[in-house]
C-alpha positions as CSV (number, residue, x, y, z in Angstrom):
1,X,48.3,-5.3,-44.1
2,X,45.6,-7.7,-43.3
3,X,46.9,-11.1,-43.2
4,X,49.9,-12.6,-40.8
5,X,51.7,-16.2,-40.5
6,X,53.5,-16.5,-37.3
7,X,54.6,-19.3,-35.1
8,X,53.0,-19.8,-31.6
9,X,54.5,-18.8,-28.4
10,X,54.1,-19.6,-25.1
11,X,52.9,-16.1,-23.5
12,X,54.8,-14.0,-26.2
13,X,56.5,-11.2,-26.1
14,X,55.3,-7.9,-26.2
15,X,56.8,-7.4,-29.9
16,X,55.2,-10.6,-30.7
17,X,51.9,-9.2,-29.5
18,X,52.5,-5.8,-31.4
19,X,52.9,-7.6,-34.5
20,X,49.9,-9.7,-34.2
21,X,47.9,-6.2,-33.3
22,X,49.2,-5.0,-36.8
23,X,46.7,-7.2,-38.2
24,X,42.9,-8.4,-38.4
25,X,43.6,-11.8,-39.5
26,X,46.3,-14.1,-37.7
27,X,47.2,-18.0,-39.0
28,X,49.2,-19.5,-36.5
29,X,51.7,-22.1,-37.8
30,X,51.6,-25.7,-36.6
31,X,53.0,-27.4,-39.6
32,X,56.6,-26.5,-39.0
33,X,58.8,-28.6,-36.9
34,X,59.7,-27.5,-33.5
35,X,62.7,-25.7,-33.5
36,X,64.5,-25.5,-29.9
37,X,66.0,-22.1,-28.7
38,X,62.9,-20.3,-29.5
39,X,59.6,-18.6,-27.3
40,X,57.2,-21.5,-28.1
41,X,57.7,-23.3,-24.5
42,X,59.7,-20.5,-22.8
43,X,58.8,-16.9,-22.1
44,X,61.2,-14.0,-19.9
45,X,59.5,-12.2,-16.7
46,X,61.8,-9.5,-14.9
47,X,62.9,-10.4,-11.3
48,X,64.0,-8.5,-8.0
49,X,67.5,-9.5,-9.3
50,X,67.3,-9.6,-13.0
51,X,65.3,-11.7,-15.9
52,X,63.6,-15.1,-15.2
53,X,63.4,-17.3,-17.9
54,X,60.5,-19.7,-17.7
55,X,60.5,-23.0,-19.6
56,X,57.9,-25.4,-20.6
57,X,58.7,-29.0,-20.5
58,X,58.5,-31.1,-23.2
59,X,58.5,-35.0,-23.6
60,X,61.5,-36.3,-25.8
61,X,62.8,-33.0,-24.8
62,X,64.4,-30.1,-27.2
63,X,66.0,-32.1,-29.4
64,X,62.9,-34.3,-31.0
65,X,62.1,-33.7,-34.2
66,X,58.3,-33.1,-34.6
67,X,55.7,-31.3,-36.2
68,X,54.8,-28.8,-34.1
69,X,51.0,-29.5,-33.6
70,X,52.3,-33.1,-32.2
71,X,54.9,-31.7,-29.2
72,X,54.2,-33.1,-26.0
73,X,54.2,-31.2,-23.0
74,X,55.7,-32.7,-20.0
75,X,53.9,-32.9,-16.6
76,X,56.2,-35.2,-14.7
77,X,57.8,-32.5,-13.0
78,X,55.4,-30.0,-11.6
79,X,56.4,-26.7,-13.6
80,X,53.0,-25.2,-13.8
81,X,53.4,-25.0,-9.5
82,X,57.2,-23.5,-9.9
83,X,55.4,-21.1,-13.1
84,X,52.7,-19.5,-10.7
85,X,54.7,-19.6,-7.6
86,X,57.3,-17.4,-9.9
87,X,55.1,-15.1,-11.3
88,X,53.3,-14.7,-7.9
89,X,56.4,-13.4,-6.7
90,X,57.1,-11.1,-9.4
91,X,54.0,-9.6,-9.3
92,X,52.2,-9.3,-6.4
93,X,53.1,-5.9,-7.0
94,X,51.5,-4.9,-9.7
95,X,48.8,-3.2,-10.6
96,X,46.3,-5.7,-12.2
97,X,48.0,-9.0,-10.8
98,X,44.8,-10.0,-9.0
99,X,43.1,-9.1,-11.2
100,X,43.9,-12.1,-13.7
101,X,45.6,-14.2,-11.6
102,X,42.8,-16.8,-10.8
103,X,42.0,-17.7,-14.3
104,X,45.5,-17.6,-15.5
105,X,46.3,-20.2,-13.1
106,X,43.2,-22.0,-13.8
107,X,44.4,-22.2,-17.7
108,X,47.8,-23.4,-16.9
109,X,46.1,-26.2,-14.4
110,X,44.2,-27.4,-17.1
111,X,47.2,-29.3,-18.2
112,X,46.9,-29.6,-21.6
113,X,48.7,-33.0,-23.6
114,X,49.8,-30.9,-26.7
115,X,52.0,-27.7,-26.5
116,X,50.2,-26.0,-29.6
117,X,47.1,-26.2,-27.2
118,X,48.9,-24.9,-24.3
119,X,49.9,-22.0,-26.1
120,X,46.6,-21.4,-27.9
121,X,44.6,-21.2,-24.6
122,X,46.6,-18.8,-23.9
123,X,46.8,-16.3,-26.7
124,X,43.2,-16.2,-27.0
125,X,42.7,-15.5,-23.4
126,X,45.5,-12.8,-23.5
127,X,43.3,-11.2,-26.4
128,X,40.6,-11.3,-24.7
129,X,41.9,-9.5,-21.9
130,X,43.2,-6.5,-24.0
131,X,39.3,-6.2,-24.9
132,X,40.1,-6.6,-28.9
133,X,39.0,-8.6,-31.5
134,X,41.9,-10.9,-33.5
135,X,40.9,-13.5,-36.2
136,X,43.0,-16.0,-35.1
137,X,43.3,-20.0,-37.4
138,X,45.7,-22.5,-38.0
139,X,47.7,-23.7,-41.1
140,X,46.2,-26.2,-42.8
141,X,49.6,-27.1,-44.0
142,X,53.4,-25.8,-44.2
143,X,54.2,-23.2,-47.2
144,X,58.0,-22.1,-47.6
145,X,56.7,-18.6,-49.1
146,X,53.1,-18.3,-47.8
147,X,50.2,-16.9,-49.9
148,X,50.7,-13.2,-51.6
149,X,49.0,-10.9,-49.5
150,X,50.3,-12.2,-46.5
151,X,53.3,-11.3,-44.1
152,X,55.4,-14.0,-42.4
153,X,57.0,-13.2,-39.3
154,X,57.8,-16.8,-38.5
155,X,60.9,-16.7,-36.1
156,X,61.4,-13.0,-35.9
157,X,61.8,-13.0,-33.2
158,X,64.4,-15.6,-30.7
159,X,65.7,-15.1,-27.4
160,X,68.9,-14.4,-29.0
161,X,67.6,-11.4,-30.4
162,X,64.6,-10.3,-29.1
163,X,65.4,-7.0,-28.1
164,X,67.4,-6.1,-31.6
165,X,66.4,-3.7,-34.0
166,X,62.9,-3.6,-32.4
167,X,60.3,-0.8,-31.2
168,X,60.4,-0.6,-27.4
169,X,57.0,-0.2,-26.1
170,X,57.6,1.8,-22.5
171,X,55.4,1.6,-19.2
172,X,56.1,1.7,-15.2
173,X,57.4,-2.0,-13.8
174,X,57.5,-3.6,-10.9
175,X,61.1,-3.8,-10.4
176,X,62.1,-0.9,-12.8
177,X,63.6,0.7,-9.6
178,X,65.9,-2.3,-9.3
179,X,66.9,-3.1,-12.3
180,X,66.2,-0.6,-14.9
181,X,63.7,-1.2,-17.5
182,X,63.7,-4.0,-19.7
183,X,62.3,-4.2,-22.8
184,X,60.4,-6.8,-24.7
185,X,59.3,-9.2,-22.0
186,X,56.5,-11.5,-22.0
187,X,53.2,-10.2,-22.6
188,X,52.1,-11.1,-19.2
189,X,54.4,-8.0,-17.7
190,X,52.7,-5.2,-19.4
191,X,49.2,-7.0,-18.9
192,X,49.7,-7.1,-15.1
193,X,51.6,-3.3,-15.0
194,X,49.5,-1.7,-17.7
195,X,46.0,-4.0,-17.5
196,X,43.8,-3.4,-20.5
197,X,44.8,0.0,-21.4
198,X,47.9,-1.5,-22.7
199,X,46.1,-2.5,-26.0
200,X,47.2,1.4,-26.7
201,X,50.3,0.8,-26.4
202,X,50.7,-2.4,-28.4
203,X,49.0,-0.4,-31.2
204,X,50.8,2.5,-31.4
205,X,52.2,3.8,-34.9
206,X,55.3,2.5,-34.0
207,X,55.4,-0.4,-35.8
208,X,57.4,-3.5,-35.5
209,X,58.1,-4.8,-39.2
């Protein structure tokens, strides 16, 4: 398998990121319309006292109906503050926090108008971090059955079924103690427990679909 068509998410999970590690070439979909109740503005971070569910503003709110590449984030609450104060708290712990955390922070200050920018930024700087190369593009327009050769994983996985049916990739974290482990979170929890060496992890045999 060379070639993948998946939606964009904001920090992904770390399914989402095994997937895309499946493959050399990745087209991200911006042609769609947003669909609510989905990872593109929200990701899910394990807390002292269970999951946190962080959520990306947007303007018009969930309910608009837009092609993706024209969403809106909102600013006019300060979520980006209330996003770095929470995962400062979650992992100040961990073993490569500080590592990352200044130009994480710096990406989410940047403040970008447009959520498929947002979430862009920030898969190419979490690829970066896992020290591998992805080929990652756009759609240049919406396709119902994409091209033969490629794979769509568009909406594979949802938060109401993200830890279905799925490969569990297993490492130490922070509050595993606590709460027990829990599988599937955003890719920011095994990047902070694991730091690059997770990469291994993400492209183990076991694969995803």
């Amino acid at each position: 398998m060379s070639s993948l068509l998946i939606e964009n998410q904001y920090f992904g999970s770390v399914n989402y990121y095994k997937i895309l590690f499946q493959f050399s070439y990745v087209k991200i979909e911006q042609y769609e319309y947003y669909q609510k109740m989905s990872f593109r503005n929200r990701c899910i971070v394990p807390g002292a006292n269970g999951l946190i569910h962080l959520s990306v503003p947007l303007q018009d709110g969930r309910n608009q109906r837009q092609i993706m590449k024209d969403v809106r984030v909102a600013y006019r609450d300060n979520w980006v503050m209330q996003h770095c104060r929470t995962l400062e708290a979650c992992y100040n712990r961990a073993p490569f926090f500080e590592y990352y955390r200044e130009e994480l922070f710096g990406l989410l200050e940047k403040r970008p108008v447009f959520l498929m920018d947002l979430d862009l930024s920030l898969l190419n700087w979490v690829v970066k971090k896992f020290k591998t190369e992805l080929r990652i593009q756009c759609s240049e327009n919406y396709q119902d059955v994409p091209d033969a050769g490629t794979t769509d994983a568009r909406n594979r996985l949802l938060p109401k079924n993200y830890t279905e049916g799925e490969a569990k990739v297993r490492y130490t974290q922070v509050f595993e103690d606590r709460i027990g482990f829990m599988p599937n979170m955003s890719i920011l929890d095994l990047l902070f427990c694991a730091g690059p060496g997770g990469i291994n992890l993400l492209k183990s045999n076991t694969h995803v679909i």
